[in-house]
N, C-alpha and C positions, 0 to 999 in steps of 0.2 A: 402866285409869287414867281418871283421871274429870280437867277441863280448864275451871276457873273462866272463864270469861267475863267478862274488863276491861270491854263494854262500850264498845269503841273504835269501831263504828258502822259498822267497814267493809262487813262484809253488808247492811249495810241501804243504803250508798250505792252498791257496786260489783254487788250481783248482781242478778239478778229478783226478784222478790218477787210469788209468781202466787196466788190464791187461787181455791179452788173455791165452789162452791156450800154447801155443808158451811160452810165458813168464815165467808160472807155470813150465813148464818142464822144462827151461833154469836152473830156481829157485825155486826152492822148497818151501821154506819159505812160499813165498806169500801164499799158500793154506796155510799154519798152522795159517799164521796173519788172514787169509781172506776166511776160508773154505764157499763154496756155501751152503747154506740149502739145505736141502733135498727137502723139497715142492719144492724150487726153481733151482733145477738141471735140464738141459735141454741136449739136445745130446751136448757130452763134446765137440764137435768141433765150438758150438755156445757157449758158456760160456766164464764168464767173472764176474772178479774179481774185487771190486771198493776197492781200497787199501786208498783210502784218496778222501775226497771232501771240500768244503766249510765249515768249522766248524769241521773238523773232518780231521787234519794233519797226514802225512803219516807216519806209526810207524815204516819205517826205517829210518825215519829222528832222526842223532844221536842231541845229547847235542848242539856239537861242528857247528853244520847246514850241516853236513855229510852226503852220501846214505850212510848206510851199507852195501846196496845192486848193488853201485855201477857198478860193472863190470857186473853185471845178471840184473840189471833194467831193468824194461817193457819197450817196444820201444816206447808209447806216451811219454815215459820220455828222450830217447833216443834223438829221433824226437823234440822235445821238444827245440827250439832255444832260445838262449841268446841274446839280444839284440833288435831290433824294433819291434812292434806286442804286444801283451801280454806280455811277460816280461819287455817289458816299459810302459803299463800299469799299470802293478802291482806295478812297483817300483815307478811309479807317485802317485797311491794311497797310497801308503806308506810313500811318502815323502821321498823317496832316488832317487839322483840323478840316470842319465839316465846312461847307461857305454857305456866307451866309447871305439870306433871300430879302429883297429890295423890293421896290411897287416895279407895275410894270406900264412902261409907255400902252397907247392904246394901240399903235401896230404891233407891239410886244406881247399884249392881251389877245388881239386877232389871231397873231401865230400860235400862240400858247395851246388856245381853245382848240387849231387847225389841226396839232401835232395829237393832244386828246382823241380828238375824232377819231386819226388815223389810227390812232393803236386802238381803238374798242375793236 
């Protein structure tokens, strides 16, 4: 079952938001929102970018509860599923109902099955 995404903003206010190297180069930005300190630079193929955490929501989250960055997002955000797990957590904490799960296209089933893989 596949789990529209409201767009109610809580991952992006409540969790981390880490981005690799990979992501930096997809998207630029992130380094200007989020440049690493100097003391704290390490061989750039271990680095990594904390774009948003816990008390501290992610500044391309627009007005409207938007990415800006949309199409370049980090892949924790990518990866990042709608629906049972954490984001029915969060929206329990929040006091927003659960959302609810739809069929899924068959490119929708391909990723679905894709995104399983990766987390086993």
């Amino acid at each position: 079952m596949i789990y529209e995404c409201d767009n109610c903003g809580l991952c992006c206010h409540r969790l981390i938001v880490q981005a690799t190297v990979d992501d930096v180069l997809r998207e630029p930005r992130i380094e200007e929102a989020s440049p690493l300190a100097k003391e704290f630079r390490r061989e750039l193929t271990q680095a990594s970018w904390y774009i948003a955490w816990p008390g501290r929501p992610c500044g391309f989250l627009t007005d409207g509860k938007k990415c800006d960055i949309y199409a370049t997002r980090p892949m924790c955000c990518v990866a990042f599923p709608a629906g049972p797990g954490k984001c029915h957590d969060l929206r329990d904490s929040a006091g927003l109902p659960m959302l609810v799960p739809r069929e899924a296209t068959a490119s929708e089933s391909i990723a679905e099955k894709y995104q399983q893989e990766c987390a086993e």
